[in-house]
Wavefront OBJ file of the C-alpha trace (Angstrom):
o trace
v -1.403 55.916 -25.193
v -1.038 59.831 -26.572
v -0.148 60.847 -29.550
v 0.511 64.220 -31.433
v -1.098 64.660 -34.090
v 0.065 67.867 -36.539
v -2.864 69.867 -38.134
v -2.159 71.571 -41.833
v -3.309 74.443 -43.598
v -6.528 74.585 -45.146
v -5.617 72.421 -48.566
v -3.670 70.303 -46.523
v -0.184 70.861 -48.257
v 1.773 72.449 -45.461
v 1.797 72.369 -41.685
v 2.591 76.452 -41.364
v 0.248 78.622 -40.429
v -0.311 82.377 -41.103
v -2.534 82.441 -37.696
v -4.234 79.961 -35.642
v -7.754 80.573 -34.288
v -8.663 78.582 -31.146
v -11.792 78.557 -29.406
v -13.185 76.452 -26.630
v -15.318 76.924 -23.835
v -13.161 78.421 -20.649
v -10.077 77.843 -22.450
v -6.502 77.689 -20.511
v -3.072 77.418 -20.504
v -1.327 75.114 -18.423
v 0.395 78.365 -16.248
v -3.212 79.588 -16.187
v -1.735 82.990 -17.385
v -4.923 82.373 -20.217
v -7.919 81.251 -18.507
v -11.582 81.658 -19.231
v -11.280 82.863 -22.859
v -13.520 81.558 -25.572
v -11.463 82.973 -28.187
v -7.387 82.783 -28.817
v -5.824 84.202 -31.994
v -2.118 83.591 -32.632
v 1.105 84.765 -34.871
v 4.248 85.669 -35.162
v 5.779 88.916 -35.027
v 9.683 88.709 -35.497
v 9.863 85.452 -34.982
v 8.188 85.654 -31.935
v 4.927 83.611 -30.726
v 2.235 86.586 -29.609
v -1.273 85.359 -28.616
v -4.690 88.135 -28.600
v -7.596 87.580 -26.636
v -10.604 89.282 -28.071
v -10.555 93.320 -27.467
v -7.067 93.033 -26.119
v -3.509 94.082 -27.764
v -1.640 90.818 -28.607
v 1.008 89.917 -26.668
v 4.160 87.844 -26.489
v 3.926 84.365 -24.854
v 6.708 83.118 -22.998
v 8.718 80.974 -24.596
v 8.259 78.990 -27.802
v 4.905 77.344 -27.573
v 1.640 77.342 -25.641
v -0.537 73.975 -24.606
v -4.236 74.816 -24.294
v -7.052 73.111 -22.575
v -10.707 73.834 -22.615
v -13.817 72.042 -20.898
v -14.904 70.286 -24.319
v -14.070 70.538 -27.886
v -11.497 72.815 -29.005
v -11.937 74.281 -32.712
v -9.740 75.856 -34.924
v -11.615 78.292 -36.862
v -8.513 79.697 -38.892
v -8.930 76.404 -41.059
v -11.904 74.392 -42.892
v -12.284 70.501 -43.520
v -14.781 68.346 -44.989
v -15.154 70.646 -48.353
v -14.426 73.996 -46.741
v -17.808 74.187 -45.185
v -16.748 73.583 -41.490
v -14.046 74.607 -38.545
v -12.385 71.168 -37.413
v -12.931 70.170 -33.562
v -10.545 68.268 -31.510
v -10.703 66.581 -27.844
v -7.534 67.105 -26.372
v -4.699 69.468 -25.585
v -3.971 71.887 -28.586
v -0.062 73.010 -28.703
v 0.770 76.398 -30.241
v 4.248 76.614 -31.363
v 6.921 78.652 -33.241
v 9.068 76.144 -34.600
v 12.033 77.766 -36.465
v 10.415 80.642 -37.370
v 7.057 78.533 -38.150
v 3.523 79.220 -36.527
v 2.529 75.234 -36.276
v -0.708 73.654 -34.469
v -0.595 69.912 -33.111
v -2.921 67.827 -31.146
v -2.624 65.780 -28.023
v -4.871 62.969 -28.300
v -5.156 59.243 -27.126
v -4.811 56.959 -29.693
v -8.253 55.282 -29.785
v -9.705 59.102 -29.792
v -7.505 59.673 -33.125
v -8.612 56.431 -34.906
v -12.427 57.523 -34.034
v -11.777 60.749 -35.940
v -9.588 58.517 -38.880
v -12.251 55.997 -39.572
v -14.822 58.821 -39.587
v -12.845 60.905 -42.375
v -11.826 57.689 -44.129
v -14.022 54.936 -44.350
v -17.822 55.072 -45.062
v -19.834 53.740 -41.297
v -21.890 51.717 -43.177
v -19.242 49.454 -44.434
v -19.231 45.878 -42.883
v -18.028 45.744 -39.520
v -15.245 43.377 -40.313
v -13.671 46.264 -43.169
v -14.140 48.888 -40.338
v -12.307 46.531 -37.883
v -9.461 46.231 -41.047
v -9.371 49.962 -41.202
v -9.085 50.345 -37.530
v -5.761 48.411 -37.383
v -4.543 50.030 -40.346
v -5.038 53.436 -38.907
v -3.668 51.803 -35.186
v -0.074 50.658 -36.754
v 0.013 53.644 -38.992
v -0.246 55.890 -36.286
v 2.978 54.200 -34.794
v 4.776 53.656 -37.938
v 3.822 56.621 -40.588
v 5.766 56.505 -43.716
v 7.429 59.742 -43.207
v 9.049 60.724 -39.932
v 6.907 63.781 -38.525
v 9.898 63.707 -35.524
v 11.147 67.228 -36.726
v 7.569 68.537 -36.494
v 7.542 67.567 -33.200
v 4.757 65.157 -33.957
v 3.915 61.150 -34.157
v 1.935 61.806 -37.315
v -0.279 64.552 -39.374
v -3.673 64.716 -40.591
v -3.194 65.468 -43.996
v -4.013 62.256 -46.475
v -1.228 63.500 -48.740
v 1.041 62.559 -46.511
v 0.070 60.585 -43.805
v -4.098 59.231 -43.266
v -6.921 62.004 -42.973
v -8.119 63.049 -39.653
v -10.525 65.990 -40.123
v -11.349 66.282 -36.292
v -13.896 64.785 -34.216
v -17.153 65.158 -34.589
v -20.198 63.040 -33.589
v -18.800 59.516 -33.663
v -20.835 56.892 -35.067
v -21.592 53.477 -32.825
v -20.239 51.213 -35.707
v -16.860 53.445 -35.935
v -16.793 52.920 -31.783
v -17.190 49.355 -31.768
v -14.682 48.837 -34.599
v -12.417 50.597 -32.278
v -12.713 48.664 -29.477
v -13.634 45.535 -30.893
v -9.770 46.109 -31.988
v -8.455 47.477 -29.015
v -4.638 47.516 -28.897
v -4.266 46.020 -31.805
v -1.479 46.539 -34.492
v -0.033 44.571 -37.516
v 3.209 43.390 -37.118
v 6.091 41.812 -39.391
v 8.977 40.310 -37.808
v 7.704 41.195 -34.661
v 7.213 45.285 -35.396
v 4.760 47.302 -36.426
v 4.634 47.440 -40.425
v 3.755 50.174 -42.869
v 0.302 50.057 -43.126
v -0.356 51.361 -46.552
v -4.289 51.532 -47.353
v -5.999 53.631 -50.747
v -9.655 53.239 -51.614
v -9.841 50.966 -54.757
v -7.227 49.187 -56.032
v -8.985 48.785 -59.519
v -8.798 44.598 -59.145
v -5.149 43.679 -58.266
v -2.924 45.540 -55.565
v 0.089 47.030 -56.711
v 3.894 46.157 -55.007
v 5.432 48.894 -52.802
v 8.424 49.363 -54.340
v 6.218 50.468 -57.665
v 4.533 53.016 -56.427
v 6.485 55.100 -53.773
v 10.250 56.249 -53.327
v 12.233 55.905 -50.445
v 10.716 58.781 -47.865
v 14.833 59.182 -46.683
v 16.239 59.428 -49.943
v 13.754 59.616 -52.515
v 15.335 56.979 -54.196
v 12.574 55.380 -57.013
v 12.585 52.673 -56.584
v 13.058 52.038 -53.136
v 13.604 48.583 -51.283
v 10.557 46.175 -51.711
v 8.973 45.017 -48.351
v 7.752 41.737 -48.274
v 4.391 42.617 -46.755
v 3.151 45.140 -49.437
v 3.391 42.879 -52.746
v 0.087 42.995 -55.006
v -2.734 40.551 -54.947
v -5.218 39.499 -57.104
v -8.419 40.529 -56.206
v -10.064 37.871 -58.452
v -9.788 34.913 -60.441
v -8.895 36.324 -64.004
v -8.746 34.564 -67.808
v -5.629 37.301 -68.311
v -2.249 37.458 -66.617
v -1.901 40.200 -64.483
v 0.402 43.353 -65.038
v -0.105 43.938 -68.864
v -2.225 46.434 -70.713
v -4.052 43.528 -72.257
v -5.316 43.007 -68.205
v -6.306 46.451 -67.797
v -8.344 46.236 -70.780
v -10.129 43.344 -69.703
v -10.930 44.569 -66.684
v -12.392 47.602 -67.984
v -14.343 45.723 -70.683
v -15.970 43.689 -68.237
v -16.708 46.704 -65.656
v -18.113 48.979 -68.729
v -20.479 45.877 -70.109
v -21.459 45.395 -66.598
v -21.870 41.578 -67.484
v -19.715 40.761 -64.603
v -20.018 42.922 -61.925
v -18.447 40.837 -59.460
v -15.266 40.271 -61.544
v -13.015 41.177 -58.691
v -13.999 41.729 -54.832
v -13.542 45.648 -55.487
v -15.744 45.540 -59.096
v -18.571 46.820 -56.644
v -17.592 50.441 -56.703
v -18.244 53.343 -59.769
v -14.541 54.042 -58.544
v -12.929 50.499 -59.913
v -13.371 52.188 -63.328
v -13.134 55.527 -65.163
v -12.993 57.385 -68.247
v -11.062 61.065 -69.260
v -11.438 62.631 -72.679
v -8.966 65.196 -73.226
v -9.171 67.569 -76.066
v -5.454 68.045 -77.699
v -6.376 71.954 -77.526
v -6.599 71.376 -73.313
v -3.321 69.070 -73.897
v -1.341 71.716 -75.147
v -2.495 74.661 -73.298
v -1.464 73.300 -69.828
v 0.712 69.780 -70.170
v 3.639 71.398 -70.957
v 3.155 73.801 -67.701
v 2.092 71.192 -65.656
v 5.809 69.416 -66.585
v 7.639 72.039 -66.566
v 7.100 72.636 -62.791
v 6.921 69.029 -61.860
v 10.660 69.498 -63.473
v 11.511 72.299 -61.084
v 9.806 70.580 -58.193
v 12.488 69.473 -55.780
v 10.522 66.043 -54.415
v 9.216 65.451 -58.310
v 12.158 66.648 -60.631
v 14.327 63.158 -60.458
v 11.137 61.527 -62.444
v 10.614 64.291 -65.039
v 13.231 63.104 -67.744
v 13.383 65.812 -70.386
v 14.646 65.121 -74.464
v 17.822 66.420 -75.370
v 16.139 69.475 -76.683
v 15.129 70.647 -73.388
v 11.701 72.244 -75.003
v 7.893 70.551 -74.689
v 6.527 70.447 -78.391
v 3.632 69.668 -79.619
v 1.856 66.538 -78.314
v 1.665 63.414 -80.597
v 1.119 60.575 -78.637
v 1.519 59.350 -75.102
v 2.812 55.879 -74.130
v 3.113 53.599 -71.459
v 6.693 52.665 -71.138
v 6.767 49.739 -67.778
v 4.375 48.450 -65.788
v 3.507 46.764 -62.428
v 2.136 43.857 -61.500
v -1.095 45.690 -61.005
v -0.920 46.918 -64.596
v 0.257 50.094 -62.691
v 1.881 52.716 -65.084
v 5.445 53.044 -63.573
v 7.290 54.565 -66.686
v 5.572 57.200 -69.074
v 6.048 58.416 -71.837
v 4.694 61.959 -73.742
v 6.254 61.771 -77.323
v 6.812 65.460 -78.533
v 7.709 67.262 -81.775
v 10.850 68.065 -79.921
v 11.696 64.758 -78.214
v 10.406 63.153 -75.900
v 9.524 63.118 -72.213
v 9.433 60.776 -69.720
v 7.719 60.568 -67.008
v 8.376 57.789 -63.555
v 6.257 56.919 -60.373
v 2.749 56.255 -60.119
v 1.965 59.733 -58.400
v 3.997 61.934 -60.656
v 2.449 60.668 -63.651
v -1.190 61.396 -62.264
v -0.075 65.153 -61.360
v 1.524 65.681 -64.808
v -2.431 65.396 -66.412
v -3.325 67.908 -64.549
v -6.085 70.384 -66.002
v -8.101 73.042 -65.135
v -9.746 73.546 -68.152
v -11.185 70.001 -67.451
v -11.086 70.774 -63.496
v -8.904 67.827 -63.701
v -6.641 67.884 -60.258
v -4.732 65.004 -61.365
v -6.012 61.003 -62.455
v -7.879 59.037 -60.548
v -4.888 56.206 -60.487
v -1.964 55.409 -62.691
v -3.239 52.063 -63.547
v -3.826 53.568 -67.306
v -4.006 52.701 -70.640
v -4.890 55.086 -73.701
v -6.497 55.750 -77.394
v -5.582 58.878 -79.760
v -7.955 60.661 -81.686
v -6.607 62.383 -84.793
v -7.693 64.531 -87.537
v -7.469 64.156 -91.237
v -3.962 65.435 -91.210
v -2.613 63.372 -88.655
v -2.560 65.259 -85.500
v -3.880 64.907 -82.990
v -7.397 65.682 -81.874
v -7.978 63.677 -78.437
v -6.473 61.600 -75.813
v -9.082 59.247 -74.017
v -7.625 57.995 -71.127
v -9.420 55.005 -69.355
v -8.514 53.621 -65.950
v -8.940 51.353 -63.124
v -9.285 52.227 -59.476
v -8.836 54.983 -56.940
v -5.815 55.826 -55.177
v -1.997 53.748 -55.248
v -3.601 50.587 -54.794
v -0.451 49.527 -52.371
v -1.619 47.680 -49.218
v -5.338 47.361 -47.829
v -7.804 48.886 -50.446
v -10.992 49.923 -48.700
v -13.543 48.767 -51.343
v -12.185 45.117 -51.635
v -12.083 44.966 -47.893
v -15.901 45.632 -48.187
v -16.463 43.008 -50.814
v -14.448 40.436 -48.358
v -16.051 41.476 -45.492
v -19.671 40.997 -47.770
v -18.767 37.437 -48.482
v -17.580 36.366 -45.014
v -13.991 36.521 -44.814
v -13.432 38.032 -41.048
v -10.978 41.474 -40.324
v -7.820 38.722 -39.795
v -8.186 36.827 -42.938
v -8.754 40.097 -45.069
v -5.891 41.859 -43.171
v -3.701 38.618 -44.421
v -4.753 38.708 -47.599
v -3.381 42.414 -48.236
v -0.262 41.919 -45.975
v 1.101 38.801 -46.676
v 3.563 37.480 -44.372
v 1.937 39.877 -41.382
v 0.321 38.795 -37.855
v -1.930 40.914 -35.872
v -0.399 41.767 -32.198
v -1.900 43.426 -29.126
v 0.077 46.829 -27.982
l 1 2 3 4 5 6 7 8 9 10 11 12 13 14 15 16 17 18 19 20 21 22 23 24 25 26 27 28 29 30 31 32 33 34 35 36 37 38 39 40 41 42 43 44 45 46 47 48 49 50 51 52 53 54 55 56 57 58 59 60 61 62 63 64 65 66 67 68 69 70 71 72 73 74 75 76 77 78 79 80 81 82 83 84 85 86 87 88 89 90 91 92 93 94 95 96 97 98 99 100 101 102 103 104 105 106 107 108 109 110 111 112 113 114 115 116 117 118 119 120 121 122 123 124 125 126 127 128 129 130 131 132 133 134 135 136 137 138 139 140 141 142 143 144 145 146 147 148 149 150 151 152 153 154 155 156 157 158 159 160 161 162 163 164 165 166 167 168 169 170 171 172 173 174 175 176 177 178 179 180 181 182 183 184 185 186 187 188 189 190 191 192 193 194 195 196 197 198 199 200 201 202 203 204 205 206 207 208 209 210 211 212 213 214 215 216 217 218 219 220 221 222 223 224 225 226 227 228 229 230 231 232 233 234 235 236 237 238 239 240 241 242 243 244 245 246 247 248 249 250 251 252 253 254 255 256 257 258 259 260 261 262 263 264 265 266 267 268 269 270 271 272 273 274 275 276 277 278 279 280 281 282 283 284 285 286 287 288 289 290 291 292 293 294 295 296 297 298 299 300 301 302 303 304 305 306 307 308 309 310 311 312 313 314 315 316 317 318 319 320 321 322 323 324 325 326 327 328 329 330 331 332 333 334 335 336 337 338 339 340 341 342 343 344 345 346 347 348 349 350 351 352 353 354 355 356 357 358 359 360 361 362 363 364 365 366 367 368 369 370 371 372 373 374 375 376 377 378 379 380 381 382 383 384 385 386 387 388 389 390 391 392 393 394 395 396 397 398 399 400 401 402 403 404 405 406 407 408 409 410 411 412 413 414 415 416 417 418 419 420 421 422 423 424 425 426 427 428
């Protein structure tokens, strides 16, 4: 089975181009009209798709798009993965396009080829064999059934993890990603007899979070969206404290910090199940009210920016936690100004609004949050110390706990049914 696979922009937030750089040994076209180069550079020039071979004028291509081959890999040197140090490589046919007005780059690639290069960008090789296995089907039915339709990018899915699962290109492939691959050959995870949304995030900071808690509808961007059965949290441990309250989180942490239990939930294993941030109300106030402001203007992020009647971002008293998930997951936030106050929804947008570069803080780990104010001896405040629990949305298979399953014996099918409940695991 082949699959297209659309390749973003350096920082992964967009799938236009300025140029594309393609080289390849004795690269071609499919009319042969390019054969033999090592070298392609592309663009547009009004709105129209012109290709240069090195030492040569460009020229227009015929048509809207161009399918290369080459005898090996084929890298795209106008972009940098794994930490801007290196050109991505790809096996399979690279397509050129102008779509709309837009110089995009896609992939043609089988779909075993594509989960190599998945695994390899998202899951440590030296996990257990049976978590590897769990990623490959998750990256197998994701591939079919991506949360957000890449149809008008002429495209089955992307590479970017922002919006789809990362797949930095293909290097060297190690043997335990291969035999996870074909160990799981062909097979997906199904509900109700088609292939589900296969949600995975690295640590789920001891209890998995519901769908419909985390993510808006990707049609509407209605928040929240319909729950599906398959993605409801689970514990990841047998706990003294209910689940979904701040009280949990703090237990959690307290136990993770004392390091008296480190086995307190199957995902406890990892530095990432908990974290600290100390922010200085000086940093606060510099760049929160920024950081809102455009989240505001944002078309995808203003419905969950609620602003006070005023209108204006004061100065920062105290932030709250206004509603919760069964996770503990902060769904509802709350940033109490001198001018009213702010509120802040979804798990994502409430990570982005902490935002800091004075603290090279890109935005929280997770939203599963809880906090303690600092003040002065006049009452304002001094610092915010935010402490949290896992790494990522926590919604569906969480990496780390499938490594602590896999660690005490539980096989690829019984973890995969632990974190979609209700699923069953189908060959294509």
């Amino acid at each position: 089975m082949q699959i297209w696979v659309a390749i973003s922009n350096n920082d992964l937030t967009s799938l236009d181009h300025k140029e594309v750089e393609v080289e390849g040994a004795s690269l071609s076209d499919a009319e042969g009209k390019l054969r033999g180069a090592s070298r392609l550079r592309f663009s547009l020039e009004k709105n129209h798709l012109q290709c240069s071979v090195a030492g040569q004028a460009p020229k227009a291509v015929a048509g809207e798009q161009i399918i290369l081959k080459a005898q090996g890999p084929i890298t795209i040197a106008s972009i940098k993965r794994a930490g801007g140090n290196s050109h991505p490589s790809y096996l399979g046919e690279i397509r050129v396009a102008n779509l709309k007005g837009k110089l995009r780059v896609s992939l043609r690639v089988s779909l075993d080829q594509y989960l190599r290069g998945v695994l390899t960008s998202e899951m440590p090789a030296s996990y257990h064999p049976e978590a590897l296995k769990c990623q490959a089907l998750a990256a197998r039915t994701y591939a079919l059934k991506p949360r957000l339709p890449h149809d008008r990018d002429n495209a089955n899915v992307c590479d970017s993890y922002m919006c789809c699962q990362y797949f930095a290109g293909l290097g060297q492939i190690d043997e335990r990603i291969e035999r996870a691959v074909v160990a799981t050959a062909g097979q997906v995870l199904t509900y109700q007899g088609q292939p589900l949304l296969a949600l995975f995030s690295s640590n789920a900071g001891g209890h998995t979070e519901n769908y419909e808690n985390c993510f808006s509808d990707p049609l509407t961007n209605e928040f929240p969206p319909a729950p599906l059965p398959y993605l409801a949290g689970r514990p990841e441990g047998k706990f003294t404290v209910a689940a979904g309250s701040e009280e949990f989180l703090r237990y959690l942490y307290k136990a993770a910090a004392l390091k008296h239990d480190t086995k307190i939930s199957m995902d406890s294993w990892t530095p990432k199940f908990h974290w600290r941030v100390r922010l200085p109300a000086d940093a606060l106030e510099a760049q929160m009210h920024h950081v809102v402001e455009k989240l505001a203007a944002a078309a995808d992020t203003a419905p969950f920016v609620i602003p006070p009647q005023s209108g204006k971002f004061g100065h920062i008293e105290r932030l709250e936690v206004l509603k919760r998930g069964v996770s503990g997951v902060a769904i509802a936030m709350k940033i109490v100004t001198s001018t009213g106050d702010w509120q802040i929804k979804k798990e994502l947008v409430i990570r982005k609004a902490f935002a800091n570069t004075e603290v090279k803080l890109a935005r929280l780990n997770s939203a599963r949050i809880f906090f303690s104010h600092e003040t002065d001896d006049l009452k304002l405040l001094k610092t915010v110390n935010i402490y949290g629990l896992g790494f990522g949305h926590g919604v569906g298979l969480q990496q780390t706990g499938a490594q602590g399953f896999a660690q005490a014996g539980y096989d690829y099918k019984k973890i995969l049914g632990h974190y979609f409940p209700g699923s069953n695991i189908e060959v294509l």
